[in-house]
C-alpha positions in Angstrom: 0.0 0.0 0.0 2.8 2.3 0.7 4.4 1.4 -2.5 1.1 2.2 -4.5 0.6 5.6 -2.3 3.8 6.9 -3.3 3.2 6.0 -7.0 -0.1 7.7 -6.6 1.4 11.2 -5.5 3.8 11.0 -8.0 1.4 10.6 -10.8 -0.8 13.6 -9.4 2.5 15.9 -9.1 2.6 15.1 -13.2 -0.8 15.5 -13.7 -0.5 18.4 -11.3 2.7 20.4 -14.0 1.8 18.8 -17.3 -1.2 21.6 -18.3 1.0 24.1 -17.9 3.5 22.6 -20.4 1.3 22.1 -22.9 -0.8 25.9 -23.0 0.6 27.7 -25.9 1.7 30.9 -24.3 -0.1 32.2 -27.1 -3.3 31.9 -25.1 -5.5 34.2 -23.1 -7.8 33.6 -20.6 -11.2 31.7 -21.9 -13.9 33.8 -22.4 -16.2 32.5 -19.3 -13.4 32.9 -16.9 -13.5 36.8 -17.1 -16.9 36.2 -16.0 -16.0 34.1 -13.0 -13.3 36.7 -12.5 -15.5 39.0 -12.0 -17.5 37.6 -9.8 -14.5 37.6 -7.5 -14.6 41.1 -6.7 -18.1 41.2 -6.0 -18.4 38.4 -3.3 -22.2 37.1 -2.5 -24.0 34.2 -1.6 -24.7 33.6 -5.2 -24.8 34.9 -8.5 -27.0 34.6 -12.1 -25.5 31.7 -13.6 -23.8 29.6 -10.8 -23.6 29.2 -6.8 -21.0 31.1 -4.9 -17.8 28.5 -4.5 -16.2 29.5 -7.7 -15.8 33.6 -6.3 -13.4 31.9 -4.1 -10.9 30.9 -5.8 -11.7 34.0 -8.0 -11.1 36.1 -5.1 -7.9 34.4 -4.5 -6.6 34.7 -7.7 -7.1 38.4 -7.9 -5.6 38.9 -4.6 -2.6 36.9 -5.9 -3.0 39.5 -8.5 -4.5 37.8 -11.4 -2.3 35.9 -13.7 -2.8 33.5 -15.8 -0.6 31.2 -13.2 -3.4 31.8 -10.6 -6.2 31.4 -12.7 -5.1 27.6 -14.1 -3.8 26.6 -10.8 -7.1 26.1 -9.1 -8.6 23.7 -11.7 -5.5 21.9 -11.7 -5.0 21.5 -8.3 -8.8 20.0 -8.1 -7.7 17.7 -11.2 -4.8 16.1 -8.9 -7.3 15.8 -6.2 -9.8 13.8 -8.1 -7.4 11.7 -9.4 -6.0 11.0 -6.2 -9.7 10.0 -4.9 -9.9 7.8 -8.5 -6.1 6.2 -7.0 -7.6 6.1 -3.4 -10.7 3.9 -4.7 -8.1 1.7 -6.9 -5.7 1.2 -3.9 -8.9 0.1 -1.7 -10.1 -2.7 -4.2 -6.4 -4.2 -4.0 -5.2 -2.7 -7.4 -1.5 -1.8 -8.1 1.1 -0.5 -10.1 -1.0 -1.1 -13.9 -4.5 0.2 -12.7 -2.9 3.3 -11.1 -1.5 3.8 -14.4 -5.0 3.1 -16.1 -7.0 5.2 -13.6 -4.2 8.2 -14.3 -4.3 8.1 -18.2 -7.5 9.5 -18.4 -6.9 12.6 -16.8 -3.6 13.0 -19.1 -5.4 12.1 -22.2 -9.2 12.9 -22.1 -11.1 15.9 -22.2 -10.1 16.1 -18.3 -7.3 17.6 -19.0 -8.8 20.8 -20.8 -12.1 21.1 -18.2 -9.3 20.9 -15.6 -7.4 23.6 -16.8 -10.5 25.5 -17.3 -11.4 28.4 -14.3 -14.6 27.5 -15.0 -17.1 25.4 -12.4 -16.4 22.4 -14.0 -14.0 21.4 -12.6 -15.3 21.8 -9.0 -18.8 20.0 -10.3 -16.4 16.4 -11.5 -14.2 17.0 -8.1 -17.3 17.3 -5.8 -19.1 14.3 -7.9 -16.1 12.2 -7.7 -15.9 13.1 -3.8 -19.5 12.1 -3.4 -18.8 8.6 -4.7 -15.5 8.3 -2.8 -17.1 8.8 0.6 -20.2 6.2 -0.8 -18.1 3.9 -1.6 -16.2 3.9 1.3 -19.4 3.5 3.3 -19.8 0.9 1.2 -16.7 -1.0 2.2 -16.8 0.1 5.9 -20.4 1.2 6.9 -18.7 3.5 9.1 -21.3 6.3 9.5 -18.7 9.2 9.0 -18.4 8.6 5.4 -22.1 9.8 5.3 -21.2 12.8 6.8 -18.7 13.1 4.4 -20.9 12.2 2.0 -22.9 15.3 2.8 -20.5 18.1 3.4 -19.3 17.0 -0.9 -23.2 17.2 -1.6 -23.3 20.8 0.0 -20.2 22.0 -1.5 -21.0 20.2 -4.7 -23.8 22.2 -4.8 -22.9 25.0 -3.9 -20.1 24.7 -6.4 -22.3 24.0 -9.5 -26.1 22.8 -8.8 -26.1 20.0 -11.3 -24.3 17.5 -8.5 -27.7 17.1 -7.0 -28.5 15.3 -10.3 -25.7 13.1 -8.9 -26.7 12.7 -5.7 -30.0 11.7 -6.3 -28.5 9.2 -8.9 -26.1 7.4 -6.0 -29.4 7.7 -4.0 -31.4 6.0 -6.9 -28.3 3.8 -7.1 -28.5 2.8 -3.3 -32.4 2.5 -3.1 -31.9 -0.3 -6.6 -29.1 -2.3 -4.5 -29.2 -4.4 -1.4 -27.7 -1.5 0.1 -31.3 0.2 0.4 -31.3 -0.6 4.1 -29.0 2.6 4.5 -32.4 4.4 4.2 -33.2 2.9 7.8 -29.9 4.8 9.1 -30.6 8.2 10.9 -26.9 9.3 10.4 -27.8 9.5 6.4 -30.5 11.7 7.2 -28.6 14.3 9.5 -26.0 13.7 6.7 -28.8 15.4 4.4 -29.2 18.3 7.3 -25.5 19.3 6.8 -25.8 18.9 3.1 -28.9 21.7 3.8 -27.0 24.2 6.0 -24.0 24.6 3.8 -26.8 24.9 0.6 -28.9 27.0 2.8 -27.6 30.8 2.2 -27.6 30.2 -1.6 -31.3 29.4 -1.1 -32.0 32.1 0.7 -29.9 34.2 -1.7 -32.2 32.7 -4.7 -35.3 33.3 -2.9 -34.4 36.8 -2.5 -33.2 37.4 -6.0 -36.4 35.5 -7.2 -34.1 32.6 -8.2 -32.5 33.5 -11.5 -31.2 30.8 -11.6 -34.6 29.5 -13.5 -34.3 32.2 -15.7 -30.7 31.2 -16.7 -32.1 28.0 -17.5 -34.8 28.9 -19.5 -32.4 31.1 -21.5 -30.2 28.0 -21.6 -32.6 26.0 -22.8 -34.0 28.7 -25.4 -30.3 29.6 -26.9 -28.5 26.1 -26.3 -30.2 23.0 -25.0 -33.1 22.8 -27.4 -30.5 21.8 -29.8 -29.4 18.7 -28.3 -30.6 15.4 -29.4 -30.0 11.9 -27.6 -27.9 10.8 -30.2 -25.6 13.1 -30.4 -25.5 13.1 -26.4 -24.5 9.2 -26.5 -22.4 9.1 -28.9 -20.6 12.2 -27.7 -20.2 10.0 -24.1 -17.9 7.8 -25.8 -16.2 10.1 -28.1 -15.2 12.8 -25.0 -13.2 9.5 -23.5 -12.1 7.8 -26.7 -8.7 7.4 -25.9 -9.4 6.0 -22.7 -13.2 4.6 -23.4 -12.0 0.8 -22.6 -11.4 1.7 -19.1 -14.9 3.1 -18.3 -16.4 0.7 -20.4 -14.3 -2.0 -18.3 -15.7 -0.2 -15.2 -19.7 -0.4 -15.9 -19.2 -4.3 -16.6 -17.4 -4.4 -13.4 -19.6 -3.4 -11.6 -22.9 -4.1 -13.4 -21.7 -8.1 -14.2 -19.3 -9.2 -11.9 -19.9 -11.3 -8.2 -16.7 -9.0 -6.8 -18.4 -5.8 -8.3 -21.1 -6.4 -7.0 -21.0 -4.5 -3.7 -20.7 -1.2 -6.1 -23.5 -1.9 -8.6 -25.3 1.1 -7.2 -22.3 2.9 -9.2 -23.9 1.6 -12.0 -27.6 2.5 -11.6 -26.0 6.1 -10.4 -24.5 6.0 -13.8 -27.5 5.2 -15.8 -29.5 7.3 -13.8 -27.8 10.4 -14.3 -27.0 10.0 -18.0 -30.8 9.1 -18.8 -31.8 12.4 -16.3 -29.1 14.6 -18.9 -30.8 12.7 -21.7 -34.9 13.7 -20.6 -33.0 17.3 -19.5 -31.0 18.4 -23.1 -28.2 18.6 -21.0 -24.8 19.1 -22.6 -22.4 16.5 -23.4 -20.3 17.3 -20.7 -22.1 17.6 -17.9 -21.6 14.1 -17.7 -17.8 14.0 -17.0 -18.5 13.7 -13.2 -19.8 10.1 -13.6 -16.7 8.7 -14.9 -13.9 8.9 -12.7 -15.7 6.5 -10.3 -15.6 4.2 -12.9 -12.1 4.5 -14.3 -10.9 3.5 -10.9 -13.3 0.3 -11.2 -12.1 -0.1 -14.6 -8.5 0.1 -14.0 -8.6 -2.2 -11.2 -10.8 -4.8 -13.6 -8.5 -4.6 -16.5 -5.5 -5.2 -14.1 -7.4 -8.3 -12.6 -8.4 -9.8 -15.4 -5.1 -9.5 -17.6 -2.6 -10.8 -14.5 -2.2 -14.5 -15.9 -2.7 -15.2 -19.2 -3.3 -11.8 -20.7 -0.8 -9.5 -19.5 0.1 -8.9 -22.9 -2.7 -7.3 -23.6 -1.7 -4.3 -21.1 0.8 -3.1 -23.6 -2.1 -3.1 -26.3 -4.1 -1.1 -24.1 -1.4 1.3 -22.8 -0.5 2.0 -26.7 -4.4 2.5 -27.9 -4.5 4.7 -25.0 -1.4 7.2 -25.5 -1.4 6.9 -29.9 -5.2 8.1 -29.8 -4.0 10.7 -27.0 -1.5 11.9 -28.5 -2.6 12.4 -32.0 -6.0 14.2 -30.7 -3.9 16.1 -28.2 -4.2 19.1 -30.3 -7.8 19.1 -30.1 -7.9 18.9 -26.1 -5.4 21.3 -25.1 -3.9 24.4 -27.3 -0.8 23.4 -28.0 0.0 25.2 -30.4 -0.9 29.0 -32.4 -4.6 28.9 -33.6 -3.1 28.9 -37.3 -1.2 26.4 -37.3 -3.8 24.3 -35.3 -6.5 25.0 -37.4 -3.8 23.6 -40.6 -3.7 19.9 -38.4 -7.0 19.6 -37.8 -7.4 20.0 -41.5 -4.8 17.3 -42.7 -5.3 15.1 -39.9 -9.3 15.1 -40.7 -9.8 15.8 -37.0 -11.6 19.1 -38.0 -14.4 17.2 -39.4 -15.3 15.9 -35.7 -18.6 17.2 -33.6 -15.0 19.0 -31.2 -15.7 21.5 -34.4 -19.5 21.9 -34.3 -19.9 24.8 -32.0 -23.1 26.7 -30.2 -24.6 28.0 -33.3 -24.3 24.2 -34.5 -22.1 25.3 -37.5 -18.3 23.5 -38.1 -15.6 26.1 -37.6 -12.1 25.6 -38.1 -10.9 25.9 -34.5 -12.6 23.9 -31.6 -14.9 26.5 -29.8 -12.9 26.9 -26.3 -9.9 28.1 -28.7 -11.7 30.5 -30.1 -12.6 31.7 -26.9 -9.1 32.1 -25.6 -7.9 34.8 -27.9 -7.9 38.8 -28.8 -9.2 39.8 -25.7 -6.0 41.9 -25.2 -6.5 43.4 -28.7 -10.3 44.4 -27.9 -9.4 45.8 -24.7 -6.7 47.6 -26.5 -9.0 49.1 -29.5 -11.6 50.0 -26.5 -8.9 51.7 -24.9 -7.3 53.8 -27.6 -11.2 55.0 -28.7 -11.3 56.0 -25.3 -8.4 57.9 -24.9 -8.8 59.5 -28.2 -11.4 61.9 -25.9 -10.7 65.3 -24.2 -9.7 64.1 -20.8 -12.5 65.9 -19.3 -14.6 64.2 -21.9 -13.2 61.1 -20.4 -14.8 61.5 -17.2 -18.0 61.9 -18.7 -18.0 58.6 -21.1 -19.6 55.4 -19.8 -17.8 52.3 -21.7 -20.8 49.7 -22.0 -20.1 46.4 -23.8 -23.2 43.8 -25.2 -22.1 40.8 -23.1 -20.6 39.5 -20.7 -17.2 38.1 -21.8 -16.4 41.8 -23.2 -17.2 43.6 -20.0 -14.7 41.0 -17.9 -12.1 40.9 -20.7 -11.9 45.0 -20.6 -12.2 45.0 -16.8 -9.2 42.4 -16.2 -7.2 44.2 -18.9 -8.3 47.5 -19.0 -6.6 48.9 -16.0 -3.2 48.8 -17.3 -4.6 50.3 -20.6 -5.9 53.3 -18.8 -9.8 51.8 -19.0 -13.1 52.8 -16.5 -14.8 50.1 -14.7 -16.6 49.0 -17.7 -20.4 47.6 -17.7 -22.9 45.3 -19.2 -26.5 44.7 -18.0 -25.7 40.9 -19.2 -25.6 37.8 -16.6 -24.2 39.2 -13.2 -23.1 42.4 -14.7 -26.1 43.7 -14.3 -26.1 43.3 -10.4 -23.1 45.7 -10.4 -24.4 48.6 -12.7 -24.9 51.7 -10.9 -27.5 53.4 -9.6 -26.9 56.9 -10.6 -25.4 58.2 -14.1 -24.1 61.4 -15.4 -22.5 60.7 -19.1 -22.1 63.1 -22.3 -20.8 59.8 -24.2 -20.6 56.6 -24.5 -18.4 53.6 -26.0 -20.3 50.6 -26.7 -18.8 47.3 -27.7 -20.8 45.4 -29.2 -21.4 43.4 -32.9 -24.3 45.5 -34.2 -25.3 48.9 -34.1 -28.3 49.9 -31.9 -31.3 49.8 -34.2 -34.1 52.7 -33.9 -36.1 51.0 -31.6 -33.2 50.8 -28.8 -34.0 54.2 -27.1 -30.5 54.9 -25.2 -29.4 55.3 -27.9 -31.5 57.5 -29.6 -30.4 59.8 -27.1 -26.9 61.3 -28.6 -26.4 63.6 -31.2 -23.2 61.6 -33.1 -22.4 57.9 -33.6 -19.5 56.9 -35.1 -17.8 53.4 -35.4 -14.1 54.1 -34.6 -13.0 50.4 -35.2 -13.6 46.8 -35.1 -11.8 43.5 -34.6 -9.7 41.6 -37.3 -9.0 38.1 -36.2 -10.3 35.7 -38.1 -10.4 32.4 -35.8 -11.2 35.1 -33.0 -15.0 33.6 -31.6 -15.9 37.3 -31.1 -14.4 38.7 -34.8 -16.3 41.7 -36.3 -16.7 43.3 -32.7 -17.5 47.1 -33.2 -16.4 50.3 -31.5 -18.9 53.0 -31.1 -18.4 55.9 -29.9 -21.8 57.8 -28.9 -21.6 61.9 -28.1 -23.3 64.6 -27.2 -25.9 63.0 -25.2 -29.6 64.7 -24.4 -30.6 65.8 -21.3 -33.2 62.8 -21.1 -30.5 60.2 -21.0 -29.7 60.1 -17.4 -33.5 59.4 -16.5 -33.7 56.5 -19.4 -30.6 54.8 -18.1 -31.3 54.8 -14.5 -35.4 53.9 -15.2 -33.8 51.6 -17.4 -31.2 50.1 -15.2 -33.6 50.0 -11.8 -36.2 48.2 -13.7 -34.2 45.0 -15.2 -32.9 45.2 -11.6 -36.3 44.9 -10.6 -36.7 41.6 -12.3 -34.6 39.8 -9.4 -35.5 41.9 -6.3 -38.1 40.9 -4.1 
């Protein structure tokens, strides 16, 4: 056990350094991680699109002053604790030096290694889902009633990191009720499990409540913009192309523990695993918001594989190990950028790899760069564009310009950027930004960045006597290419009123 311990910490130190090797330095931050940025400077109990646990490690990384160094190490820290937990489960079934090595590879080889490199809630969702079947299926092995509580306080968190892991618990709960295991439910300790769960969860649902849970209305725009679009096929087949490299292990882990006498103390792993991929399924959900199942069944898988190829099949590991690393490798360039979007987008073309659904993004159309990629690029360029439009102004003029962008990811790419380039606090009245507009305005101009132009029927901005676009973005694999800069003067004296109405009544929306 020592021996396998020691091999286990090694192999999360790896995992721990390799992302950073492989990040072209090319690459800026992704596109939802200004958001989450953001979000660390304005610390509450929850937030539009996600619960609280995230603005953390946000506020962290801005105290530690922002880089790009603290933004990855966060998710990569949590992607050498899960494996760990993956190890931990492998170590407890009696596995050794070949499953560790199984139960590792997919974290080094699979789409883990992007969502855990990722500032994103991802990668606290797959920790917290992984940590909730840990602490089950140590309960499992021991029946020692502090695994429960354990249990509970990863439910809490979980949730409280992303709210989808209650999909999960009620799938190991499902899985439990399915299994001889059921008798748990005649244990008190599961239920005061369930009250600590609650009391951690508990000021995000009082935070909801009081906002008048946007949450729902993220959903709903989800679902209107994004989820509509998602058929079961595509869902299932996209389960086994995420983990292709590695697919045989997982695979290996459901038979396990689905099939086998000696799995059969986990099968509740498997009706969890059914559960929550036929809930995704009847939900739209994404592709990936299935990752969190896996790891518990890598480490089932890996120990399987080991087991069964001991004897007379040890041959085989090498056939495994090389499927494993050549499929890896070759589509590493697809799960991590490695390299200048140019030159990427020339491999994916002569390897076919661009022909893939990793091409097909949001607005369901191939593009030459995988979607994330394109979200990792010239936000330093519009920041820059926004900037020099800005300080084209009369310094006094300055003061008196509001710089507004469209969305989101604009407003927290020219807030983390815009400092240095002599930028406002910018705003946008989209996701949380809107929480943070102001109350009160007093503007002659203002500087929106945005893809269109304001039509007539968009009365702010009706309200200035000059428009003129002073530039736009040029970088063709750049997501957000074609991004304007408008510059707005002059403005009437019924501006301030029609802003701050304006403002005060989409806040309105989620005040009780």
């Amino acid at each position: 056990m020592q021996k396998g311990n020691r091999l286990l910490y090694i192999l999360a130190l790896i995992k721990l350094i390799i992302p950073f090797i492989l990040q072209n330095s090319f690459y800026q931050p992704h596109r939802d991680e200004f958001l989450y940025l953001s979000e660390g400077h304005h610390m509450a109990w929850g937030f539009m699109e996600v619960p609280p646990m995230l603005s953390v490690f946000a506020w962290l990384t801005n105290a530690f002053g922002g880089g790009m160094f603290w933004i990855k190490i966060w998710p990569v820290l949590f992607g050498a604790f899960t494996f760990i937990l993956v190890g931990k489960i492998i170590l407890s079934l009696g596995g050794k030096t070949f499953a560790l090595v199984l139960g590792w590879l997919p974290f080094m080889l699979d789409g883990y290694m992007r969502l855990f490199f990722l500032f994103q809630p991802n990668f606290l969702e797959v920790f917290f889902w992984t940590a909730i079947a840990y602490s089950t299926f140590r309960y499992v092995q021991t029946e020692k009633n502090k695994w429960l509580y354990i249990f509970g306080v990863s439910v809490g968190l979980g949730i409280m990191s992303k709210y989808s892991v209650a999909f999960y618990a009620l799938s190991i709960l499902i899985g439990l009720l399915l299994t001889r295991h059921r008798k748990i439910f005649l244990n008190k300790h599961l239920y005061y499990a369930g009250l600590v769960a609650f009391i951690i969860v508990l000021p995000n649902i009082l935070w909801q409540y009081n906002h008048l849970f946007p949450v729902i209305t993220h959903m709903k725009e989800l679902e209107e913009t994004q989820l509509q679009f998602i058929n079961p096929a595509d869902f299932i087949i996209s389960q086994f192309m995420m983990n292709f490299p590695c697919v045989f292990i997982w695979i290996a882990g459901l038979f396990f523990v689905m099939f086998t006498n000696k799995g059969k103390p986990y099968r509740l792993f498997a009706w969890a695993y059914l559960s929550v991929i036929i809930l995704l399924i009847v939900l739209h959900g994404k592709d990936y918001y299935a990752l969190g199942a896996y790891p518990v069944l890598f480490a089932f898988g890996a120990f399987h594989l080991e087991k069964a190829t001991a004897i007379r099949l040890k041959f085989t590991r090498y056939a495994m190990l090389l499927f494993a690393v050549s499929f890896g490798v070759f589509a590493m360039p697809v799960v991590m950028p490695v390299a200048p979007p140019e030159q990427l987008a020339k491999y994916y073309e002569a390897t076919g790899l661009n022909k893939t659904g990793s091409f097909k993004w949001e607005d369901l159309q191939q593009h030459p760069l995988p979607q994330d990629f394109a979200d990792m690029m010239g936000w330093k360029e519009m920041t820059a564009k926004a900037a020099a439009v800005y300080k084209s102004l009369p310094q006094e003029q300055q003061k008196k310009t509001l710089v507004y962008c469209r969305a989101y990811y604009s407003a927290g790419a020219l807030n983390y950027y815009g400092p240095e380039m002599g930028l406002p606090e910018v705003y946008s009245d989209d996701a949380s930004f809107l929480f943070w507009m102001p109350e009160k305005y007093t503007i002659n101009n203002l500087l929106l960045v945005g893809h269109n132009i304001p039509g007539k029927d968009d009365i702010v901005f009706q309200q200035f006597e000059k428009m003129t676009v002073k530039d736009s973005m040029n970088i063709p694999l750049f997501r957000e290419n074609g991004m304007k800069f408008i510059l707005f003067e002059n403005a009437t004296d019924s501006l301030k009123s029609i802003i701050e109405n304006g403002v005060a009544g989409l806040k309105k929306e989620f005040t009780r």
